[in-house]
DSSP file (Angstrom, degrees, kcal/mol; ACC not computed):
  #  RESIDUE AA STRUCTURE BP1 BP2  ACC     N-H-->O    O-->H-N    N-H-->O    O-->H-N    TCO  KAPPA ALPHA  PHI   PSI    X-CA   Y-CA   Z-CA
    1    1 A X              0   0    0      0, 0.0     2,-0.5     0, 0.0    58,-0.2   0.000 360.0 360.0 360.0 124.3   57.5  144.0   31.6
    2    2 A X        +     0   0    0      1,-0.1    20,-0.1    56,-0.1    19,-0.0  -0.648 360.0 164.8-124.2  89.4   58.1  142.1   28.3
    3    3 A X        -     0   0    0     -2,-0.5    -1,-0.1     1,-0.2    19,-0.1   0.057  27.5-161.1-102.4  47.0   59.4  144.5   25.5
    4    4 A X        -     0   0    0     47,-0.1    48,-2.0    17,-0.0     2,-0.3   0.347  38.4 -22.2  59.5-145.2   60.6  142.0   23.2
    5    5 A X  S    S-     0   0    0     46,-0.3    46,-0.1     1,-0.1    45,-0.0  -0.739  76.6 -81.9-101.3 153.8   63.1  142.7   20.2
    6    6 A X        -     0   0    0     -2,-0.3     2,-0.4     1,-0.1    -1,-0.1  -0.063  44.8-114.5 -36.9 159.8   64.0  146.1   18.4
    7    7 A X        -     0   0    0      1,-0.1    -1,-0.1     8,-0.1     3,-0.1  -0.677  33.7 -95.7 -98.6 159.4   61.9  147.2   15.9
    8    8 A X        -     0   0    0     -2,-0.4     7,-0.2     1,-0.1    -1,-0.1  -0.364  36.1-123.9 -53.0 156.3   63.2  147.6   12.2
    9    9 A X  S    S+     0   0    0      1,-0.2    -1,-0.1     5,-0.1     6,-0.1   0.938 106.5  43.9 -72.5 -45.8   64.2  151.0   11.7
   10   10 A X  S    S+     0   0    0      1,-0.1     2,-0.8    -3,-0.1    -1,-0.2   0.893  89.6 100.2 -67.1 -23.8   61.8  151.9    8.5
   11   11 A X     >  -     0   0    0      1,-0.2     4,-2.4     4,-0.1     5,-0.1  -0.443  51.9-174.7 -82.8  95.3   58.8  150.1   10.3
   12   12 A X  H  > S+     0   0    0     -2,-0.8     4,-1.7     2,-0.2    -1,-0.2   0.943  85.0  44.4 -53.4 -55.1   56.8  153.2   11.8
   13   13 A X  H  > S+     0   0    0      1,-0.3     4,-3.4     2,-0.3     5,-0.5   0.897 104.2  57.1 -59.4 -56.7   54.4  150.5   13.5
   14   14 A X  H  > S+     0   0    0      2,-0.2     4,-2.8     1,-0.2     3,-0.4   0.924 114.8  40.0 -10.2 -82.7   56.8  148.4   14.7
   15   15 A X  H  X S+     0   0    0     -4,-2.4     4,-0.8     1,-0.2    -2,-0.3   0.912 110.2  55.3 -58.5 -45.9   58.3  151.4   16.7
   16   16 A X  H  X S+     0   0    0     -4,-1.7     4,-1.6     1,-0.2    -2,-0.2   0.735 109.9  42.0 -82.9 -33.2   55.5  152.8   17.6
   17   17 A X  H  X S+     0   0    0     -4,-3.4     4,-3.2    -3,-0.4     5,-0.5   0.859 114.6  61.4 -82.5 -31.1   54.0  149.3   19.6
   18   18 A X  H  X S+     0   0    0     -4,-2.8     4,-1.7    -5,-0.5    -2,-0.2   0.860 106.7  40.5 -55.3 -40.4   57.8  149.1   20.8
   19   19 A X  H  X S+     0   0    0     -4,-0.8     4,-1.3     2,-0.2    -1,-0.2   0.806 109.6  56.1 -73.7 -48.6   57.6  152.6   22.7
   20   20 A X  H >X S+     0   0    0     -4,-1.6     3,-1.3    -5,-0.2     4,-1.0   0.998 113.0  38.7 -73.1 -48.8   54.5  151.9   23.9
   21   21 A X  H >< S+     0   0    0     -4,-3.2     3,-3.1     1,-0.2     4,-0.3   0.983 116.4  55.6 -30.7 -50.0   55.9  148.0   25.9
   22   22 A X  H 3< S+     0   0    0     -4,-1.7     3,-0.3    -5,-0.5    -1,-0.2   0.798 114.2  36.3 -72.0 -17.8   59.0  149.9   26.7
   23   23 A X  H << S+     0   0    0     -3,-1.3    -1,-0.3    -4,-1.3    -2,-0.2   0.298  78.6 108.6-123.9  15.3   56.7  152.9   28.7
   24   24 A X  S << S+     0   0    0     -3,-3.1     2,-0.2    -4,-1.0    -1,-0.2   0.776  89.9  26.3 -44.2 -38.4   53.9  150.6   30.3
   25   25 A X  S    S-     0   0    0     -4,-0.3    -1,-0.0    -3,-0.3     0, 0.0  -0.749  97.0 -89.5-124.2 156.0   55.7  151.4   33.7
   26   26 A X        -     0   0    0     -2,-0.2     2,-0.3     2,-0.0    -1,-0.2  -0.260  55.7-166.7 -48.7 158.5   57.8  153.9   35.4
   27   27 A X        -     0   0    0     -3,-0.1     2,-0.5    -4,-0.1    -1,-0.0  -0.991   8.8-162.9-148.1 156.3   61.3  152.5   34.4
   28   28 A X        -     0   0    0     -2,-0.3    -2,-0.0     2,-0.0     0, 0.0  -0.718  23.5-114.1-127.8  86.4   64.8  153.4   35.9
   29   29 A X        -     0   0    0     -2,-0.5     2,-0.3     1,-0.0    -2,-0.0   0.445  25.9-167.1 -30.7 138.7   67.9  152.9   34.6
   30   30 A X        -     0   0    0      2,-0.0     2,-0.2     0, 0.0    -2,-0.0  -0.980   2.9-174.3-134.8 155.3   70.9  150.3   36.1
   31   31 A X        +     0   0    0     -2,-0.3     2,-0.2     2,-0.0    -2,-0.0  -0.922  11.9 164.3-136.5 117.9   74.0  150.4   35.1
   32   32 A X        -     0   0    0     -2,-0.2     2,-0.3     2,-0.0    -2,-0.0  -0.685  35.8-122.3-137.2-177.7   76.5  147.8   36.3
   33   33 A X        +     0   0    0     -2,-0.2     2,-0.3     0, 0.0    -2,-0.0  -0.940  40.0 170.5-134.0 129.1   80.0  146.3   35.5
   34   34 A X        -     0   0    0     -2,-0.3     5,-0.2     1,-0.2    -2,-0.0  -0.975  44.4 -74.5-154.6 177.6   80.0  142.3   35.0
   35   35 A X        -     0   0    0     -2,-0.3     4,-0.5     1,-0.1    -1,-0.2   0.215  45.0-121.1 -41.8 155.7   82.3  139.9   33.8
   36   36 A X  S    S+     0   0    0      2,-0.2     4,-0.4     1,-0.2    -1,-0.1   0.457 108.9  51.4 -90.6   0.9   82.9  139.9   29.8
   37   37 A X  S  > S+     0   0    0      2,-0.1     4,-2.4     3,-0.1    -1,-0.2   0.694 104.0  54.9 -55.9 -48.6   81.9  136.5   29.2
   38   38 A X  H  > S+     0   0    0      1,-0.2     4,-0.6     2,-0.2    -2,-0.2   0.525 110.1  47.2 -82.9  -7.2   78.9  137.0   30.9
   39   39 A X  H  > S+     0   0    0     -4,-0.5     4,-3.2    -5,-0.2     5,-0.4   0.756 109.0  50.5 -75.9 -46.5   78.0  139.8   28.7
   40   40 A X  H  > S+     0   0    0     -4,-0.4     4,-1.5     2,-0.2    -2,-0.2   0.959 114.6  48.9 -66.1 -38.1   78.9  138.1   25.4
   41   41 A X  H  <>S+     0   0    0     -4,-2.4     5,-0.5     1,-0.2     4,-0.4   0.983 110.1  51.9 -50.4 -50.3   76.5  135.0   26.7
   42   42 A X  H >X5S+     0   0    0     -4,-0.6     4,-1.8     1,-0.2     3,-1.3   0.867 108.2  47.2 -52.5 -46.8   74.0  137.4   27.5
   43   43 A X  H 3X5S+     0   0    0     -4,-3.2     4,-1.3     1,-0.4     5,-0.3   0.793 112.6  54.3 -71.3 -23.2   74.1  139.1   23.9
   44   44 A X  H 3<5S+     0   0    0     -4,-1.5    -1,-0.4    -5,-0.4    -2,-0.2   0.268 106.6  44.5-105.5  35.4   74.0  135.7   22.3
   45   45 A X  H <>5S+     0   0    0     -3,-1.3     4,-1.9    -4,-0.4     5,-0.3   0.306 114.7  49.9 -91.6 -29.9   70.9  134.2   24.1
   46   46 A X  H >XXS+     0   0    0     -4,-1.8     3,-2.8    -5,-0.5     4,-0.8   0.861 117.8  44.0 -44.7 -93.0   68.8  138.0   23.3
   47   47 A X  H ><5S+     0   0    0     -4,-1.3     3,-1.7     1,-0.2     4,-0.3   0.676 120.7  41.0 -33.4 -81.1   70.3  137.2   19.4
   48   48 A X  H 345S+     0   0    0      1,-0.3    -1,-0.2    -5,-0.3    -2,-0.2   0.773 118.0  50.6 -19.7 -52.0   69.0  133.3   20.0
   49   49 A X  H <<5S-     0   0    0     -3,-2.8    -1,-0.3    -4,-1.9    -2,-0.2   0.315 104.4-125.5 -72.9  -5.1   66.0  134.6   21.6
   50   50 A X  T <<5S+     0   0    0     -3,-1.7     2,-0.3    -4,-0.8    -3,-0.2   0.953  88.1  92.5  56.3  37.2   64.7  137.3   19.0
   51   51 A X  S   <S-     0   0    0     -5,-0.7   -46,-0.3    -4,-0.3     2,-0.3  -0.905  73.6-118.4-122.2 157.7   64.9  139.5   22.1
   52   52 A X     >  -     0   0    0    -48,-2.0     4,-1.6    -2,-0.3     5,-0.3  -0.675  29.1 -99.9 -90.7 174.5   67.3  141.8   23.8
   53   53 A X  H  > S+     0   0    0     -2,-0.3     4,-3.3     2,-0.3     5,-0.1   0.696 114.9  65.0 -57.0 -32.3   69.3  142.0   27.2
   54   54 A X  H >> S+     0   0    0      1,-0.2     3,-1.0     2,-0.2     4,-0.9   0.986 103.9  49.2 -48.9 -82.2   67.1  144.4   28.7
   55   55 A X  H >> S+     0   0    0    -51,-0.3     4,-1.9     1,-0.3     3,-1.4   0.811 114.4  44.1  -9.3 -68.7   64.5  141.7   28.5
   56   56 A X  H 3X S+     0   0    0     -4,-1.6     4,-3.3     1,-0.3    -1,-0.3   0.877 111.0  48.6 -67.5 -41.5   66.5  139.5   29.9
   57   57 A X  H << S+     0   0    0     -4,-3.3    -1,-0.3    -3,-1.0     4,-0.3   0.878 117.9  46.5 -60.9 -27.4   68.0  141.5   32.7
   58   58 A X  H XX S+     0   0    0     -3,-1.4     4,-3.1    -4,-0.9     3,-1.7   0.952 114.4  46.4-132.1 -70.8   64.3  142.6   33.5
   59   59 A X  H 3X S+     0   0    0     -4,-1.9     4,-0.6     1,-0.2    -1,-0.2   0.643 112.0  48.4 -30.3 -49.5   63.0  139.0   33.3
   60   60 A X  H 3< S+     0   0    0     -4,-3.3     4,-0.3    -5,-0.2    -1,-0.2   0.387 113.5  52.4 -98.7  19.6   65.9  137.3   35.5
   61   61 A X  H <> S+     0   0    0     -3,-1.7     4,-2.9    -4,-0.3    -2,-0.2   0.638 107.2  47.4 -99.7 -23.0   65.4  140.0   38.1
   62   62 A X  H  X S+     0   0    0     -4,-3.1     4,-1.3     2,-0.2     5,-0.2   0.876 110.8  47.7 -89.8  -4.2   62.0  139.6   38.4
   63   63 A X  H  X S+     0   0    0     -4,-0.6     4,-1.3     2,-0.2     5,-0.2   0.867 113.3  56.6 -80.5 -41.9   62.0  135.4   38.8
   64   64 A X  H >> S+     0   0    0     -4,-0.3     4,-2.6     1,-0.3     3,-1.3   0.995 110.1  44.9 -70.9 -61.6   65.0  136.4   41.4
   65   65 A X  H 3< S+     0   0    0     -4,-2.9    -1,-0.3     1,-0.3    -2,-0.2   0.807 115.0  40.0 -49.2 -29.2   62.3  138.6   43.3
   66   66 A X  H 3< S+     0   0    0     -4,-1.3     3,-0.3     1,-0.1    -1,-0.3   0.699 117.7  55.7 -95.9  -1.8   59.2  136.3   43.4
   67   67 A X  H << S+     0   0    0     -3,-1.3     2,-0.5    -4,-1.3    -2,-0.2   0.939 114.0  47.2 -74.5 -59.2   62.2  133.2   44.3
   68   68 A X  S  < S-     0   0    0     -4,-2.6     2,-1.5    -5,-0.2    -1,-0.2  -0.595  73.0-166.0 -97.9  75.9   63.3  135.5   47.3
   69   69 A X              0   0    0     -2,-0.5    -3,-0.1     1,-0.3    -4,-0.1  -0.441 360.0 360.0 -38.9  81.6   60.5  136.8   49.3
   70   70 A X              0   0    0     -2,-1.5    -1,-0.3    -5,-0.1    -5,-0.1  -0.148 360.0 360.0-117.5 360.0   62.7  139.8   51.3
């Protein structure tokens, strides 16, 4: 699942193709505690990236799942 960056707030389209990435699949929420450095990297490669953390979380979990066949 690749739902990119927010959309602008005024942009009805924008939001509307954004809702539809974000609800291609079931989705679950995680919540976790990590390090504050590794948060602040994380927000500035999303910003770098035109993307956000979600993405990113979502993205280095699934490369860690097809890396570890268990």
């Amino acid at each position: 699942m690749s739902i990119n960056s927010r959309p602008q707030r005024d942009d009805q389209q924008d939001r509307s193709a954004f809702l539809e990435r974000a609800t291609e699949q079931d989705t679950a929420k995680l919540q976790c505690w990590i390090p504050a450095d590794l948060h602040q990297w994380l927000k500035f490669k999303a910003v770098d990236g035109h993307t956000n953390m979600t993405a990113l979380v979502v993205e280095a979990l699934e490369n860690f799942r097809h890396g570890h066949n268990s």
